[in-house]
C-alpha positions in Angstrom: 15.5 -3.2 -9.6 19.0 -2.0 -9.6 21.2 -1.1 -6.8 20.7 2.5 -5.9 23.6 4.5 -5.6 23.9 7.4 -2.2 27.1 8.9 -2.0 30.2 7.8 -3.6 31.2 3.4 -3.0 28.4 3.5 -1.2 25.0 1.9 -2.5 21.2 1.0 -0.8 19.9 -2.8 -2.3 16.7 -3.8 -0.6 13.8 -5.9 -1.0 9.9 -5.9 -0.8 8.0 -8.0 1.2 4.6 -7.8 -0.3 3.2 -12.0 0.5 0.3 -11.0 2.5 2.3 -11.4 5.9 2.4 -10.3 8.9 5.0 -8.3 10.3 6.6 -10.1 13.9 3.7 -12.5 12.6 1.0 -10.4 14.3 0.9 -7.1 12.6 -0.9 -6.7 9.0 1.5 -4.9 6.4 -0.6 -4.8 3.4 1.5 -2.5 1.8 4.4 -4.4 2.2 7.6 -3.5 4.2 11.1 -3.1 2.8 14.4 -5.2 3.9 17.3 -2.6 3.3 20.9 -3.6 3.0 23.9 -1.1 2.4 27.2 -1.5 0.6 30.3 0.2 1.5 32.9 -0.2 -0.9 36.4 1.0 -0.1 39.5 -1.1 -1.0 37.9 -3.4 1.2 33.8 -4.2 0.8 31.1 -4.3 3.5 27.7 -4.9 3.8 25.5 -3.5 6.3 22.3 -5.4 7.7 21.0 -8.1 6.0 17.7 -10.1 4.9 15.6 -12.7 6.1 14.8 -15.6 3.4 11.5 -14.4 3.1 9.0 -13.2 0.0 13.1 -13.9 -1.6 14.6 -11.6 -0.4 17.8 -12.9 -0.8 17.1 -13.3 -4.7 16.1 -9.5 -5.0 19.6 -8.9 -2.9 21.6 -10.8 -5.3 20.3 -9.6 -9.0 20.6 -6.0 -7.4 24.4 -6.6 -6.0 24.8 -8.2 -10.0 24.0 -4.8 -11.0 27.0 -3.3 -9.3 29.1 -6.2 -10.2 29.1 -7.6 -6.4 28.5 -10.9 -5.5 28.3 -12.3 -1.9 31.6 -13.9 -1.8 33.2 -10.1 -2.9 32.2 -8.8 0.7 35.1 -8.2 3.2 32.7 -7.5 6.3 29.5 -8.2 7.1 27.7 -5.5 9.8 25.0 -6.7 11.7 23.8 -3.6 13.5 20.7 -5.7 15.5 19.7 -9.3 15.5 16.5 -9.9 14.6 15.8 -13.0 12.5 14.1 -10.2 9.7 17.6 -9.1 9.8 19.9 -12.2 9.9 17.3 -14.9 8.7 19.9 -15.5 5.6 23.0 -15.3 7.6 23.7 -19.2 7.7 23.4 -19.3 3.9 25.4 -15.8 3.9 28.7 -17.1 5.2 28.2 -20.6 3.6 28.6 -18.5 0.3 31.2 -16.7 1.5 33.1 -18.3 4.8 35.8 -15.6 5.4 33.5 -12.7 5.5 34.3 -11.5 8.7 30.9 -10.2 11.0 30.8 -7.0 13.5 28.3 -6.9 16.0 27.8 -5.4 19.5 28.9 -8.2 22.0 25.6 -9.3 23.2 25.2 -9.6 19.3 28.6 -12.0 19.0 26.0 -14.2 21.7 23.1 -14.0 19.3 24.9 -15.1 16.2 25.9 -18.5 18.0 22.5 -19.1 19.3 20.3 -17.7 16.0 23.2 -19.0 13.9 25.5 -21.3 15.5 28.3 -19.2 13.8 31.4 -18.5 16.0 34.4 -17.9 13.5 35.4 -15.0 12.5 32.9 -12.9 14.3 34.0 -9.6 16.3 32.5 -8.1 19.1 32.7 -3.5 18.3 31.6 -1.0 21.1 30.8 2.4 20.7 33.6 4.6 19.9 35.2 1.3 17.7 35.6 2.2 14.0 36.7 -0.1 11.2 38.6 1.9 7.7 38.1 0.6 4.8 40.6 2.5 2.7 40.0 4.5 0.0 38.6 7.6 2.7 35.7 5.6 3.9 35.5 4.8 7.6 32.6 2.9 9.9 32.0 4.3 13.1 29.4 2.4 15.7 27.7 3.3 18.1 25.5 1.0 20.5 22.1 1.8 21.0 20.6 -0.7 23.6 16.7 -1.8 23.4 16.3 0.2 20.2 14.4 -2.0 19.9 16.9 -5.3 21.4 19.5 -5.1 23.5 22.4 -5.9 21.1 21.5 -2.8 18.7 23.8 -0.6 17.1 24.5 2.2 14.7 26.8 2.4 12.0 28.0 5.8 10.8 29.8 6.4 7.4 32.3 9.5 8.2 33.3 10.6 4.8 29.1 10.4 3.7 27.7 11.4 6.8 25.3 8.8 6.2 23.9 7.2 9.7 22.8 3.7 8.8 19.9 3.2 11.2 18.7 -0.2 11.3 15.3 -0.7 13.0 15.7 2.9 14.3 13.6 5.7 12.1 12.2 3.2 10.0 8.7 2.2 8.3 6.4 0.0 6.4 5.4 0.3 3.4 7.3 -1.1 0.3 10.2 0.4 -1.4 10.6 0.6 -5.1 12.1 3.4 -7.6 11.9 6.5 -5.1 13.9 5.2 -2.7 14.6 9.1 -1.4 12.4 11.5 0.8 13.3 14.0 -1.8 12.0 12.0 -4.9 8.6 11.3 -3.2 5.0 13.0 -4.3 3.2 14.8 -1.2 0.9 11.7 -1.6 3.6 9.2 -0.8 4.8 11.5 1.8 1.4 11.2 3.9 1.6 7.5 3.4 4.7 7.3 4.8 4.1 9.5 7.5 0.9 7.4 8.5 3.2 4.4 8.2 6.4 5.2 10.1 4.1 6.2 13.2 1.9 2.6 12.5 5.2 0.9 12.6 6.9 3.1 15.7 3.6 1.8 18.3 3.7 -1.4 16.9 7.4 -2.1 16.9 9.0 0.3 19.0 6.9 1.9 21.3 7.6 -0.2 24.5 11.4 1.4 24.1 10.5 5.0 24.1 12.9 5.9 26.8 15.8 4.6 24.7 14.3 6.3 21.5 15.3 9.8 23.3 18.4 8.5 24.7 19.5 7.1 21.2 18.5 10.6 19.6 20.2 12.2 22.1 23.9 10.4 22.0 23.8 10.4 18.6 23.0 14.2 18.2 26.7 14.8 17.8 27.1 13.4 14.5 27.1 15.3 11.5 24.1 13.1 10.1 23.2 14.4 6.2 21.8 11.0 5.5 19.8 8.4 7.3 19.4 5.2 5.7 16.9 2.7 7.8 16.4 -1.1 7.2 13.0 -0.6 6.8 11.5 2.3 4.6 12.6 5.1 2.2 16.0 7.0 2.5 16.5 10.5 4.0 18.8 12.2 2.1 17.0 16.1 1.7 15.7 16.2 5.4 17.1 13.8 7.7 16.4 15.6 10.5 12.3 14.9 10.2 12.5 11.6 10.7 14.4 12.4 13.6 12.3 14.9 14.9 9.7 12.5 13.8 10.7 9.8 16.3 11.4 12.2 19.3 7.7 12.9 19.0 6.5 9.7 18.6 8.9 8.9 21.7 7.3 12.0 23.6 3.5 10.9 23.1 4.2 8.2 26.0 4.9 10.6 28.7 1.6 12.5 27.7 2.2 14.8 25.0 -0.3 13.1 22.7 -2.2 15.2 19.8 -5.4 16.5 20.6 -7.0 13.9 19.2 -9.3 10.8 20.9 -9.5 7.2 19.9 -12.1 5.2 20.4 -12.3 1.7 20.9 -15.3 -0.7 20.7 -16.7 -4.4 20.3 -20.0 -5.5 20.8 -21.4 -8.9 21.1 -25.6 -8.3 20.5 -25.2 -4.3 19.0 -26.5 -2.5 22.6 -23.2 -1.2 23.5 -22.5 -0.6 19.5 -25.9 1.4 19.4 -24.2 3.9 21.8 -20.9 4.4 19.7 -22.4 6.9 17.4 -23.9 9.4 20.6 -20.1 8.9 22.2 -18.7 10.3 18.4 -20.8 13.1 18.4 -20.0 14.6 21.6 -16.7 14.3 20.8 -17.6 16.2 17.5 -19.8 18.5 19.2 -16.4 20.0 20.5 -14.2 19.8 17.2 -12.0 17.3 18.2 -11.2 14.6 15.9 -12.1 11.1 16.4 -10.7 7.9 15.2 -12.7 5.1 15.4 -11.4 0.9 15.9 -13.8 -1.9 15.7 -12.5 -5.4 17.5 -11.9 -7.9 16.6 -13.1 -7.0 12.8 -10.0 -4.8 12.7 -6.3 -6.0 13.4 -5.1 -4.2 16.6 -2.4 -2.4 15.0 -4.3 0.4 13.7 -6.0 1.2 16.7 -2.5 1.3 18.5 -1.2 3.1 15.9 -4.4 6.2 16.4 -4.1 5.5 20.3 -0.1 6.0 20.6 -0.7 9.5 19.4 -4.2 11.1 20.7 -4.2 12.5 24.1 -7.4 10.6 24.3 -8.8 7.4 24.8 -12.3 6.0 24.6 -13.7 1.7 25.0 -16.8 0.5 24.4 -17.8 -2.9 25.5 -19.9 -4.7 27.2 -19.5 -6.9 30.1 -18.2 -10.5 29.0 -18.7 -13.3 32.3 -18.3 -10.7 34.8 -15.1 -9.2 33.2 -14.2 -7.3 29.8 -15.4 -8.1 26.5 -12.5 -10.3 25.5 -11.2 -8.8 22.0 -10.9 -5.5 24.2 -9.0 -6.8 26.9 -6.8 -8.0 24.4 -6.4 -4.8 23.2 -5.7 -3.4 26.5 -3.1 -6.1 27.3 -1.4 -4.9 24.0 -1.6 -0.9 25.4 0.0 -2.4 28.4 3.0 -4.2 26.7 3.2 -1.0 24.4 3.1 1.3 27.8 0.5 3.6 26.0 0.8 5.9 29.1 -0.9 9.0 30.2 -4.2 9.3 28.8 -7.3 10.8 29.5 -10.0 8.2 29.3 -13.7 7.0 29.4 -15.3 4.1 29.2 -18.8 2.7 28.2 -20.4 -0.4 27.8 -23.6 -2.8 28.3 -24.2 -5.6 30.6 -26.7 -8.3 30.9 -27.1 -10.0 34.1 -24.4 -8.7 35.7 -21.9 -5.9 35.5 -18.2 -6.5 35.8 -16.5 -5.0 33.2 -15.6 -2.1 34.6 -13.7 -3.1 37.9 -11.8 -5.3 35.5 -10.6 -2.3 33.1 -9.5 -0.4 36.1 -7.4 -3.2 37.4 -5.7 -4.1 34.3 -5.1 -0.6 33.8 -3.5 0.6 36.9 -0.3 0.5 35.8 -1.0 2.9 32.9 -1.1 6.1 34.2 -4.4 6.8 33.2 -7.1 9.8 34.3 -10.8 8.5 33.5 -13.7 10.6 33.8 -16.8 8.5 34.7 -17.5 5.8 33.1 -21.3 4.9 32.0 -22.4 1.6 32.1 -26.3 0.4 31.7 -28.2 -2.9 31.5 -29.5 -4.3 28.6 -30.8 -1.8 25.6 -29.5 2.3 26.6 -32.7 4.5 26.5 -32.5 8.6 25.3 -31.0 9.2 28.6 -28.4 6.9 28.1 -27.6 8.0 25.0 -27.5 11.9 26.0 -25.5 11.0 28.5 -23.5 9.5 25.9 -23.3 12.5 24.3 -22.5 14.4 27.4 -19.5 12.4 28.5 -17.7 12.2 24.9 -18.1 16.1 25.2 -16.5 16.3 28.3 -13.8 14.3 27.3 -13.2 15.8 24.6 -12.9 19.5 26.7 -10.6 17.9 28.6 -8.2 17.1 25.8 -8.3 20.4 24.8 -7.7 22.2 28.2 -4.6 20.3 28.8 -3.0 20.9 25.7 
């Protein structure tokens, strides 16, 4: 691939991580993600985020900054808007290349490079407000933007281009190859990105939805006609849907979720997995949709992904030692860390000798903000009546997601 050019001096060069890891090493990506990187060429050059040697990534960077007639040593500045090894993995090697680049960060950021790093020269602490001109009409303006999603991250904004380099902020999985730009995508790709950017929201940032809307929110004043993330496609036709995008993504933790319910289930001997299918129609009896998780066949990350956004929540499992079926308490620990708040919520579940289960949900999910309806719970193999009332109680849950709507 070539370097793609955006706006005049200024070009996107990114690279695909498609090696069958995992993103954060926990969450599947197997569609790959994109590492973006941004170059900013006035009479003085800069570069904007970076890469992580990974999949080589620092190879794709190179052969596309060739095609522009860059090379590392060329660079004037080096931005490093957050601090994330996926984002400064290749830093050491960076500066080795190229020793008087000099690197802007936020100041908890100057404190990362030293301990990530162990670099200390020529590294400048920038605030919001702070600006750096690099001739030629092209001018950096930051803005911080704390626990989006680290503490140390910021903004940069191009003033002549409008362009708002984003980092982790409005981003995505999914690989990046010749249509780089919202605008050159088929409605196909668009849904895949869609599904994406909110997979990658609850499992990245999610836990920092407060500071989502306060991000979106100070940065509302810019005149933003471009958005370029450091993970996912370019918005250059409609930046402002990502951005909408995001605020709703933000909003579905303080319990404006979609009228949707996810359900969740394991089952170690098929008696609670027999039930699954009379929970599924009641919710169907009342035309609400459904998504549907098994654990631990399936990675976590999609059923976070369905549970972030429904209004709804449903688990099935049975009792495990006098507590919860262990994949689904880990999936409720992960809801916790990702503060999937304000749901409406059953549970159901078999037991064998003893019951348990459910006085162990409740307590790990006080914290959660959560309204259940009444949770069924029968021992050994459910009869019709269990199964009805089954049915019944998906039913009712499902009215409930539509009345508060």
């Amino acid at each position: 691939m070539k370097a793609v050019k955006m706006s005049e001096g200024i070009y996107r060069v990114g690279a695909n991580i498609k090696n069958g890891d995992m993103f954060e090493g926990m969450w599947p990506i197997p569609d790959g993600v994109s590492l973006n990187c941004y170059v900013v060429k006035g009479r003085e050059t800069a570069l904007i985020d970076m890469v992580d040697d990974w999949n080589n990534a620092p190879g794709q960077i190179r052969e596309q900054l060739e095609s522009i007639s860059l090379r590392i040593n060329d660079f004037d500045y080096l931005i490093l808007n957050h601090m994330e090894p996926d984002h400064i993995g290749w830093l050491h090697e960076f500066v080795r290349l190229n020793p008087d680049v000099k690197i802007l960060t936020t100041p908890k950021g100057v404190d990362l490079v030293k301990t990530f790093c162990g670099i200390t020269e020529n590294v400048r602490a920038v605030v919001t407000g702070d600006t750096l001109d690099l001739g030629d009409g092209k001018l950096l303006s930051f803005t911080e933007v704390p626990n989006v999603h680290w503490p140390e991250t910021m903004v940069t904004y191009e003033t002549s281009s409008g362009i708002l380099f984003s980092c982790d902020a409005f981003g995505s999985y999914g690989e990046v190859n010749e249509s780089v730009f919202d605008d050159e995508l088929s409605q196909e790709q668009h849904d895949f990105y869609d599904r994406e950017s909110l997979r990658y929201y609850a499992n990245i940032i999610a836990t920092f939805s407060h500071f989502v809307l306060k991000a979106i929110d100070k940065l509302s004043s810019l005149d933003i006609k471009m958005i370029a993330p450091s993970h996912g496609i370019v918005w250059r036709e409609n930046p402002g849907k990502i951005v909408e995008r995001y605020r709703q993504f933000a909003n579905f933790m303080n319990g404006k979720g979609l009228p949707e319910i996810t359900l969740i289930w394991g089952s170690m001997y098929g008696y609670t997995e027999k039930v699954v299918n009379s929970v599924v129609k009641g919710i169907r009896s009342e035309s609400v949709p459904v998504h549907v998780h098994r654990v631990p066949e399936e990675n976590a990350s999609w059923a976070l992904s369905d549970a972030w956004k429904s209004a709804g929540l449903v688990f099935g499992m049975p009792t495990y030692e006098y507590k919860m079926f262990p994949p689904i308490a880990g999936v409720v620990d992960v809801f916790e860390d990702k503060r999937v708040w304000n749901k409406k919520v059953f549970r159901f579940g078999s037991f064998g000798w003893s019951g348990g289960a459910q006085k162990d949900f409740i307590e790990k999910t006080s914290k959660l903000k959560w309204e259940f309806i009444e949770p069924l719970e029968w021992q050994g193999a459910a009869d019709d009546e269990i199964h009805q009332t089954a049915f019944d109680r998906g039913a009712e849950l499902a009215r409930l997601i539509k009345s508060r709507i």
